[in-house]
N, C-alpha and C positions, 0 to 999 in steps of 0.2 A: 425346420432346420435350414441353413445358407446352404451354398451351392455345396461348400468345402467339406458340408457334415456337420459345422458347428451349431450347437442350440443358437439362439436368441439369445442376447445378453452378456455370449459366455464368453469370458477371456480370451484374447489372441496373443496374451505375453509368451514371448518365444520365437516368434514367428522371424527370422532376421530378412527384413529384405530392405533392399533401397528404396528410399521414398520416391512413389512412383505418383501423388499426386499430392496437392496442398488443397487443404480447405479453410477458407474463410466463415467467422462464424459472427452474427451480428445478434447481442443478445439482449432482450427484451425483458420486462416482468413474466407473462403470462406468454409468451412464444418467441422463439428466434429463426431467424432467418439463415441457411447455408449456402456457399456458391464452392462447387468441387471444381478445381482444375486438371484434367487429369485428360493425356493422349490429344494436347493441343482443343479438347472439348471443355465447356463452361457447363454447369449444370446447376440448376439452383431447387430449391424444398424450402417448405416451411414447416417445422415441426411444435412439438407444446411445452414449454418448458416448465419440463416435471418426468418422472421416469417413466411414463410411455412414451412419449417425446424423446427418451432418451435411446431408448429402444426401439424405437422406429429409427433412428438415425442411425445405428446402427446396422439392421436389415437393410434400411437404403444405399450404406456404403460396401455392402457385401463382401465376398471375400480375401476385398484387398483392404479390408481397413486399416491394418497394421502396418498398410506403408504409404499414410497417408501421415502428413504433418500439419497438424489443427493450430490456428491459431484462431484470439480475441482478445478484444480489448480489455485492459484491468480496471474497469469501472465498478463502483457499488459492490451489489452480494448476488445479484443476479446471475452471475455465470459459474458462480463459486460450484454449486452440486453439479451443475454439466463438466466444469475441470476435475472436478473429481472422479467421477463414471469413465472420461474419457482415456485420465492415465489408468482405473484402474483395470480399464481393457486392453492397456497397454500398446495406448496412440499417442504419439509425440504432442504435447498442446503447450504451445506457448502465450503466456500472458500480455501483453504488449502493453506501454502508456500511451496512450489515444493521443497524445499529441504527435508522436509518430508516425500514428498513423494517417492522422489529418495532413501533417506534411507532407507523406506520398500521395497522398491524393491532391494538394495541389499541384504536385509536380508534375502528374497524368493530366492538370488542368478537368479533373471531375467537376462538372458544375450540376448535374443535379443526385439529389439527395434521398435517397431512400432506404430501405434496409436490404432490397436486393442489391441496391447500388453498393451497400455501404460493406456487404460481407464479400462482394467481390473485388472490391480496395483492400481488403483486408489479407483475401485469399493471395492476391498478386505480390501484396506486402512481402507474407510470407514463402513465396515465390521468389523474390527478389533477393531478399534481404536476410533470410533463413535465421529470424530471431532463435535465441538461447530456449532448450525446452526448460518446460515449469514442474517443481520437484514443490508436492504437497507439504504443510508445514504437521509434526505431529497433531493429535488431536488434542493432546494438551495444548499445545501451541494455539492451535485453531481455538481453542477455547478459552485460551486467555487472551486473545485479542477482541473474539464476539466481548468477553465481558470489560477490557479495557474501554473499548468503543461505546457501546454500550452505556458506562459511566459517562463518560464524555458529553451522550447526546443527552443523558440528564442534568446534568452540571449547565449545558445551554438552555433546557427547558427554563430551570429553576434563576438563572439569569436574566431571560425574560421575564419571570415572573416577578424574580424583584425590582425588575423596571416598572413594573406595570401598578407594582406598590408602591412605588417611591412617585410615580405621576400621580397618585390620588384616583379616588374616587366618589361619587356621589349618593352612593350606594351601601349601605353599609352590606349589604347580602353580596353587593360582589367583592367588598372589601372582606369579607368571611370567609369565600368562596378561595380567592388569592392565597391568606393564612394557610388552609385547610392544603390547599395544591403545594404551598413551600414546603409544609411541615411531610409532609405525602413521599415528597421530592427528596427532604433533606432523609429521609427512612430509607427509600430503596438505596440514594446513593453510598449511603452506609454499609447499605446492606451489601450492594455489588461489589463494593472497596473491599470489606469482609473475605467475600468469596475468591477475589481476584489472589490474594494472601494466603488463603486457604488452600488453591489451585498450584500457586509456588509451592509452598514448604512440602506439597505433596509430590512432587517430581524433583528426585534431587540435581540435576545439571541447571533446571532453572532457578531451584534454590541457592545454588552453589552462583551463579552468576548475577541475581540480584543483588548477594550481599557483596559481591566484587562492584558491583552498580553505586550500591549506596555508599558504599567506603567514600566516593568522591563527592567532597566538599558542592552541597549547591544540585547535587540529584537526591530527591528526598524518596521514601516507599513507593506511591503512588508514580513518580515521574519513570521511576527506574522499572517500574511495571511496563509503562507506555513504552518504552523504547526495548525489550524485550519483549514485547508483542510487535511490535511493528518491524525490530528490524533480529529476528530470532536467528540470523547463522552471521556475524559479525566475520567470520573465516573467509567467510566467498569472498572478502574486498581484500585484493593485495595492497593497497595502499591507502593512505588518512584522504589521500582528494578524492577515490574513489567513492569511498563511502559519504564524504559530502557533496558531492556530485548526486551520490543518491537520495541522498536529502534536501538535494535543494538549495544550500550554503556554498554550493563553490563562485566566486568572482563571474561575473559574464563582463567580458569587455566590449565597451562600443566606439568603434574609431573603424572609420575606411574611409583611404586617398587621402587627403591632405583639406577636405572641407566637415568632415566626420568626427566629431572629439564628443561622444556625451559622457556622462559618469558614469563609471562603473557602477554593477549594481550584480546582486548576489539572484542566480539564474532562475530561482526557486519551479525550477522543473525538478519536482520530486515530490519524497512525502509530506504533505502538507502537515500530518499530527503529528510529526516529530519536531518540525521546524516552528510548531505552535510550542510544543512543553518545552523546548531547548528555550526558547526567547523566555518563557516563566523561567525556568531555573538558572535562567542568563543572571537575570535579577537579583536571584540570592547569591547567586553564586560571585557576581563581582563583588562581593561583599564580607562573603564565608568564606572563600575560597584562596589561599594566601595567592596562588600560582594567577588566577584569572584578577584577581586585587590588583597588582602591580602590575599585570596585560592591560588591564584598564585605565589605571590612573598615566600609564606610561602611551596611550591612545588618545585621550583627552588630554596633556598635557600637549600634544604636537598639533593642537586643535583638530582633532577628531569631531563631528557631531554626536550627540548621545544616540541617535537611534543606530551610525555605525559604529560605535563602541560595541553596543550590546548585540548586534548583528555579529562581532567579530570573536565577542565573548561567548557566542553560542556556537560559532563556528571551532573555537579552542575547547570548549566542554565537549563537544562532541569530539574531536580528533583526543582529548585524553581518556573519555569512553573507551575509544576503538582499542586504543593502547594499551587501558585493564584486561579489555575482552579478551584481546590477543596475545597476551602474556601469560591472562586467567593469575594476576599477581593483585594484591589490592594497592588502591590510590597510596603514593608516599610521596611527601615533601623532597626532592634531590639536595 
């Protein structure tokens, strides 16, 4: 048992008190690293990332954990089950995008690099700057993104592969070998497209919002998947630049003092898999789409380049996304 009486493991949701310390977490495959701030003292551990790990983190933050405010970085899948353990002990853990927090660490002038170093940048961060806490996505949710994603990393496998068919070979066993991986390739991606379908029509709000998805000209099944996995509560953004702000399509301007003019260019600090299907569906969509047809040809006619047409066509498809979502009305012609 902790000091307080509680088992090992057990829940502290309820507990209301001020956050009395911030922990930094720096997170690995096979272990991560912690640094506690807490009473002007630094403290650091290393534990094994997996639920003894998790449970030892726990005993070692004893029975103030519930007023301690966890933060790491949103990278990969590695931190995913420790963010989960951590809210559902009911510890504040916020998600960060590591360019954030690489920023404050140049701003402290960090220069060297480690994971003790790196979860006590982290801790300070969130000391500092008291990011937004992280609210889990359903496990529907969570499970139609694993199988979005998923698809995606087969869809580049099987891309490779038909580079590597189209370069030739000398061999005809490993020209066999190729065949045999595409056709392999082109089965499970079926397979997972299948399930990903399967997964909607069985949960109706995200039923109910696909086909609000697909209604618009230029997002087809498969796209309108992608972007209700990735971005599942469209409500949290009060406004269209918010949300492309979080994807990565909002404008960054480059100009300071009077010797500084370079071109604008779109900030792509955000989600990189949205701002990939948004540019595919850019494509059809200047094409199907009456409303993005005329955005386009009326961008190119003022001498636009074509790569910021479609950079701007993707920024328009997403801002009429947002405006289905938040309506919950389907795409119409005004």
């Amino acid at each position: 048992m902790h000091k307080d009486g509680r088992q090992r493991g057990q829940s502290c949701i309820g507990m209301e008190e001020d956050m009395q310390g911030f922990l930094g977490i720096d997170i690995a495959k096979q272990k991560f690293d912690v640094v506690l701030l807490v009473e002007g003292r630094e403290r650091h551990k290393v534990f094994e990332n997996n639920e003894v790990g998790f449970a030892a983190l726990m005993l070692w933050l004893g029975e103030q954990a519930c007023s301690f405010h966890a933060c790491m970085e949103a990278t990969g899948g590695y931190g995913d089950d420790l963010a989960l353990y951590l809210h559902a002990q009911g510890i504040v853990i916020s998600l960060v995008n590591p360019l954030r927090i690489k920023a404050f660490g140049q701003s402290e002038m960090v220069r060297t690099k480690t994971d003790k170093v790196d979860a006590g940048v982290i801790a300070r961060f969130c000391r500092s700057q008291v990011p937004e806490p992280w609210q889990p996505s359903s496990p529907h949710m969570r499970e139609l993104r694993a199988l979005v994603r998923r698809c995606a990393a087969l869809k580049e496998m099987r891309v490779q592969e038909l580079n590597r068919r189209a370069q030739g070979t000398a061999s005809s066993r490993v020209a066999h070998s190729m065949e045999q991986t595409i056709e392999l390739l082109n089965g499970e991606i079926k397979a997972i497209s299948e399930a990903v379908l399967t997964l909607i029509k069985a949960d109706d709000t995200l039923c109910r919002n696909h086909q609000l998805l697909v209604s618009i000209p230029g997002l087809g099944v498969q796209s309108a998947a992608i972007l209700l996995a990735e971005i599942p509560d469209f409500s949290v953004f009060g406004h269209n630049k918010q949300i492309t702000a979080f994807v990565g399509l909002n404008p960054q301007e480059r100009s300071s003092g009077s010797s500084v003019r370079g071109r604008a260019r779109i900030s792509k600090v955000g989600n990189a898999r949205v701002r990939a299907i948004l540019y595919m569906c850019a494509l059809s969509a200047r094409r199907h789409n009456p409303i993005l047809k005329t955005f386009a040809e009326r961008l190119k006619e003022s001498g636009k380049a074509p790569k910021v047409v479609l950079v701007a066509v993707a920024r328009k498809l997403l801002v009429i996304a947002y405006g289905v979502m938040k309506t919950q009305r389907p795409f119409q012609i005004a």
